[in-house]
N, C-alpha and C positions, 0 to 999 in steps of 0.2 A: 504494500500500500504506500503511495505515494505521501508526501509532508502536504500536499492540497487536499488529499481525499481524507486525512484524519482529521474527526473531529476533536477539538480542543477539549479539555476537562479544566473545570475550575474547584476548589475548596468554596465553602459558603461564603468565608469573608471576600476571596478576589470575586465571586459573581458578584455579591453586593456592589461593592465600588464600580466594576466596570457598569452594573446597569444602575448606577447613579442613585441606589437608594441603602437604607440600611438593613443590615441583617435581621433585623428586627421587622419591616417591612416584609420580604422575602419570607421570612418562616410563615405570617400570615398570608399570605399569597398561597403557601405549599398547604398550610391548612386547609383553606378556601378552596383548594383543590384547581385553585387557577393557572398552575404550575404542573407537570408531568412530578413523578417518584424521583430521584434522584440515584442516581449509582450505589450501589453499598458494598463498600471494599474495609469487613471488619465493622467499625464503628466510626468509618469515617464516608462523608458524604462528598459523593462527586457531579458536579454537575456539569455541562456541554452546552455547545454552541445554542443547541437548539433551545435550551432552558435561557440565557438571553436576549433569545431574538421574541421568546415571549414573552420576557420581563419587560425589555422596551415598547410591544405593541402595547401592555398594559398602562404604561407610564402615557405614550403617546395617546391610549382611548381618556384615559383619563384626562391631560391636560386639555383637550375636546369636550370634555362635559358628561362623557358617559360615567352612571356608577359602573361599582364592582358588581351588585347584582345585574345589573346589565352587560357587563364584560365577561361574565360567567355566561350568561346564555349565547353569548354570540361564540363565544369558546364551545361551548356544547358545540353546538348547531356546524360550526366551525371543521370539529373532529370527527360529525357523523357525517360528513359531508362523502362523495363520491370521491374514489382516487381518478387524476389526471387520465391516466391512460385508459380508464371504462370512456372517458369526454369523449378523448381525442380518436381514437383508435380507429383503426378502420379496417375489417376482417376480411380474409382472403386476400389481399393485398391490392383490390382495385384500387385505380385512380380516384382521387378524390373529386366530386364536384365541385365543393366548397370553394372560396377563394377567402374566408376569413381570416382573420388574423389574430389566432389566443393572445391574451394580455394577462399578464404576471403581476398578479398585486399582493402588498401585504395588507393583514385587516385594518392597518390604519389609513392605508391609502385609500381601502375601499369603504374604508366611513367619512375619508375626505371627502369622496365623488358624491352620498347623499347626507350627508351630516345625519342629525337624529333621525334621518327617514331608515338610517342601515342598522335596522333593528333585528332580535335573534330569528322574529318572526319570517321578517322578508330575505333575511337570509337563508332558513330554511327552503320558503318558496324556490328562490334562486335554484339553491341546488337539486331540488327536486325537480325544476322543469328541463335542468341542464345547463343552465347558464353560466354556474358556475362549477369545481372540483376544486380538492386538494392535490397541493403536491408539497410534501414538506412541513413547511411553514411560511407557506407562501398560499396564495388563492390563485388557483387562474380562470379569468373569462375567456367564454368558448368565441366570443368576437368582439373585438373594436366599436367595430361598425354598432353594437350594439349596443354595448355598454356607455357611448356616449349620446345616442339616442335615448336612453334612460335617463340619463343625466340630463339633456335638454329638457326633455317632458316635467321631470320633476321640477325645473326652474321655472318652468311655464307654470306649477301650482298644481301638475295632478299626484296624486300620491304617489309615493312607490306602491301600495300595496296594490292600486288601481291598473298603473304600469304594468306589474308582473300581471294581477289575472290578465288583461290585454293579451300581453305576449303570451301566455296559456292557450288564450282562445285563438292566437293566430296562429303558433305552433299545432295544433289540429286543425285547423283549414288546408295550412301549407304542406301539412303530412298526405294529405289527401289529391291535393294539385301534385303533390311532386309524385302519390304513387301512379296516379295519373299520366304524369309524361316519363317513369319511369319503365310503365308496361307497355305505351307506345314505342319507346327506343331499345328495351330490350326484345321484343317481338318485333319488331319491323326494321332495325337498325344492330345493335349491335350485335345482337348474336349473330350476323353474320359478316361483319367488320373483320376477321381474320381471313375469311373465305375472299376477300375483295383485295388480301392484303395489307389494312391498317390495324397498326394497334387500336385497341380498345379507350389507350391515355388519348391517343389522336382522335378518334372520333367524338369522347369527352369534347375535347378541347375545342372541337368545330362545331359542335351543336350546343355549346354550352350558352354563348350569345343570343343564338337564335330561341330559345327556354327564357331566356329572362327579357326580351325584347316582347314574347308573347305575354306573359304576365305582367310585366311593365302597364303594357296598352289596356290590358284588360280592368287593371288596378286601376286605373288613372280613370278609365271610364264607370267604371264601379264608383270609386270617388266623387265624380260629378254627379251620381243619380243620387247615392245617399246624403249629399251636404245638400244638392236640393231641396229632396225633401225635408229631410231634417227643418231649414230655414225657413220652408214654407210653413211646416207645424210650428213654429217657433213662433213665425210671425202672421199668424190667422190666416194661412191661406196664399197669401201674398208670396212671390217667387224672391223676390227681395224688400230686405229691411232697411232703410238708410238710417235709420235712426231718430230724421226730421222730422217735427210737427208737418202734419200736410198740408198745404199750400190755402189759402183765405178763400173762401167762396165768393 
C-alpha cells in the first residue's frame, strides 16, 4: 500500500486540535453517536481521516444554523443512503445514453446549495429517487444539470420538498417515454446495428440527438397547452391576464 492510499490515524487529543474543537466536545459527538466507533488497539483509541472529515462537516453544519438533533438525522439518512456505484453503474457494459455529469459534494456543501431546505427528510427523498449516493464521505449527485435546476427552483420560493415530488413524478413519465423509444431502437435499430456493421456506442451516439430533438418539441408544445390553460382558469376564462384595471366605458 502506497503512503497516499493509507489512511492517517490520530490519538483523541491530535483529532481534537486538528478538527478545531476540544476533546471534550468530540467525546460528546462519539456519545451522540455523531461520530463512527473509533479503533481499539488495547485501551487506547484511534481514530482516521475519515472521523475528521466528519468532525469538520459537523462544525461546518453547525456554524450554518443547523442543530445537532438535526445533524444527526441528516447523518442517519446520510449513511442509509445508496452506494455510488448501484447510481452510477451500468450492467453489461452498454454505452451509456446519458450525457450527465455526477457532482461530488460534501454535506456541507450540499446544505450550502439549499440552506434549511436540506433537511434529513428531503435528503432521504433524494436518495430514494436517485438523485443522490454515497461514496465515502462525500455525496455524489447523479447530475449537474440537475442539481442546479433544484437550486434555481428553490430561489424562485418553491420548496424542496415540492421540487423533489416534481422530479418523482417526472422520473415516471420519463421512465415511460424512454421505454418507449427504447423498444423502438432496440426492435427496429439496434439489434441489428452489428449486422450493418456499426457498433452499438455508434448508433447511440447518432440517434441520440435525434430522441431529444423529439421530446424537446413535444415538451415545448405540451408547455404551451398547459400554461394556457392553466392562465385561462387562473384568470376567469380569459387566455390572458395583464394585470390592468380594464379600460373606462
Amino acid at each position: 500500500m502506497s503512503e497516499a492510499d493509507r489512511v492517517r490515524e490520530y490519538r483523541v487529543t491530535e483529532l481534537a486540535e486538528r478538527a478545531g474543537i476540544t476533546v471534550r466536545t468530540l467525546r460528546f459527538y462519539r456519545e451522540r453517536k455523531l461520530i463512527p466507533p473509533p479503533r481499539r488497539e488495547g485501551r487506547i483509541a484511534w481514530y482516521n481521516d475519515h472521523h475528521l472529515a466528519r468532525l469538520r462537516t459537523i462544525t461546518a453544519l453547525l456554524e450554518r444554523g443547523h442543530t445537532l438533533g438535526g445533524i444527526a438525522e441528516l447523518i442517519a439518512a446520510f449513511e442509509s443512503g445508496r452506494d455510488v456505484g448501484e447510481l452510477l453503474g451500468l450492467d453489461g457494459g452498454l454505452p451509456s445514453w446519458s450525457e450527465e455529469t455526477p457532482i461530488r459534494l460534501t454535506p456541507q456543501a450540499l446544505a450550502d446549495y439549499f440552506d434549511d431546505e436540506a433537511t434529513a427528510e428531503n435528503l432521504t427523498v433524494s436518495l430514494d429517487i436517485g438523485y443522490l449516493a454515497v461514496d465515502g464521505d462525500d455525496i455524489v449527485h447523479i447530475s449537474q444539470r440537475l442539481l442546479d435546476a433544484s437550486r434555481v427552483l428553490v430561489g424562485q420560493g418553491i420548496p424542496l420538498s415540492a421540487v423533489l415530488a416534481a422530479g418523482r413524478e417526472v422520473r415516471e413519465h420519463v421512465d415511460a417515454i424512454a421505454e418507449t423509444f427504447a423498444t423502438l431502437l432496440v426492435n427496429h435499430v439496434l439489434a441489428d446495428a452489428r449486422e450493418r456493421g456499426e457498433e452499438v456506442g455508434e448508433t447511440v451516439e447518432r440517434l441520440r440527438p435525434l430522441a431529444k430533438s423529439v421530446v424537446d418539441a413535444e415538451l415545448s408544445m405540451a408547455m404551451d397547452r398547459r400554461l394556457r390553460t392553466g392562465l385561462e382558469e387562473r384568470s376567469g376564462g380569459r387566455a390572458e391576464d395583464t394585470g390592468r384595471p380594464p379600460p373606462d366605458q
